[in-house]
C-alpha angles and dihedrals in degrees: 000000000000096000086055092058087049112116131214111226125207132201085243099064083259112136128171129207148168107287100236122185093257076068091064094091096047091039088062098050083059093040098051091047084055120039120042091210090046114198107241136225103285092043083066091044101041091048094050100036100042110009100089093186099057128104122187127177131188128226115209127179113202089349090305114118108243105169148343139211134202134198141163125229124200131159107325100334131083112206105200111228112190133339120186147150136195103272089230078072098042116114098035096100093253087122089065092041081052098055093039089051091053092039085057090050100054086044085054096050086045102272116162104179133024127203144192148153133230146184113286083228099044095100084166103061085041097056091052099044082051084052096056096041109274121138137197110263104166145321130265104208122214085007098145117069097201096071106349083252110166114247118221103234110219134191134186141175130250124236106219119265112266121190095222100050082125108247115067116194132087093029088094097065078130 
């Protein structure tokens, strides 16, 4: 347990842990800036108490939780649940420092293969997701309930773990 509440701190004042349930409240604060149909409380609980397939980090700056990401991993493959920031950190490329930080985790559990799925309209997260590898596979029509919009569904594949890929930390969400 004490090497899941490690953090990995960056030059940067970044540091990623373990996502616990005394992270809910501050996970929703995240979680309402970001989404416009915002998973609730026992959506949180319910994924890190009985999903045993979920793994969820934090990202503080400076101690202050910034962000959080989410992800499944079965089998071989990681699914990518949620990934998100405070939008006063926003534009500071720790978007990209949050997905390669899970991407090293599920490559670090055996994970060959992550996948997600985003807003037709987020060219953003798009761009970023291109960035790190991901390609378009396919589309989910109607996915969002907020609006039906059609989600882009993405896939990349995984570099192996290496030990000494430089920060050590959540990797082990195991």
């Amino acid at each position: 347990m004490d090497e899941q509440k490690k953090p990995a701190d960056g030059e940067d004042g970044l540091s990623f842990r373990l996502m616990t349930l005394e992270d809910i409240p501050e996970v929703l604060k995240v979680e309402r800036e970001a989404f416009t149909v915002p998973w609730t409380e026992e959506a949180f609980h319910n994924e890190l108490k009985l999903n045993h397939f979920a793994r969820y980090m934090i990202m503080e700056y400076e101690g202050r939780t910034v962000g959080y990401a989410g992800m499944w991993t079965i089998v071989d493959e990681a699914h990518v649940t949620n990934i998100a920031l405070l939008e006063q950190y926003r534009g500071r490329k720790w978007g990209d420092r949050l997905l390669t930080e899970l991407m090293k985790t599920a490559a670090y559990m055996g994970m060959e293969k992550m996948t997600l799925e985003v807003r037709v309209s987020n060219h953003v997260a798009q761009r970023l997701y291109i960035k790190k590898g991901f390609k378009p596979a396919g589309v989910r029509k109607g996915y969002y309930s907020d609006n039906q919009e059609d989600a882009l569904i993405m896939w990349a594949d995984l570099p192996p773990y290496r030990e000494d890929d430089g920060e050590e930390g959540s990797q082990r969400l195991s």
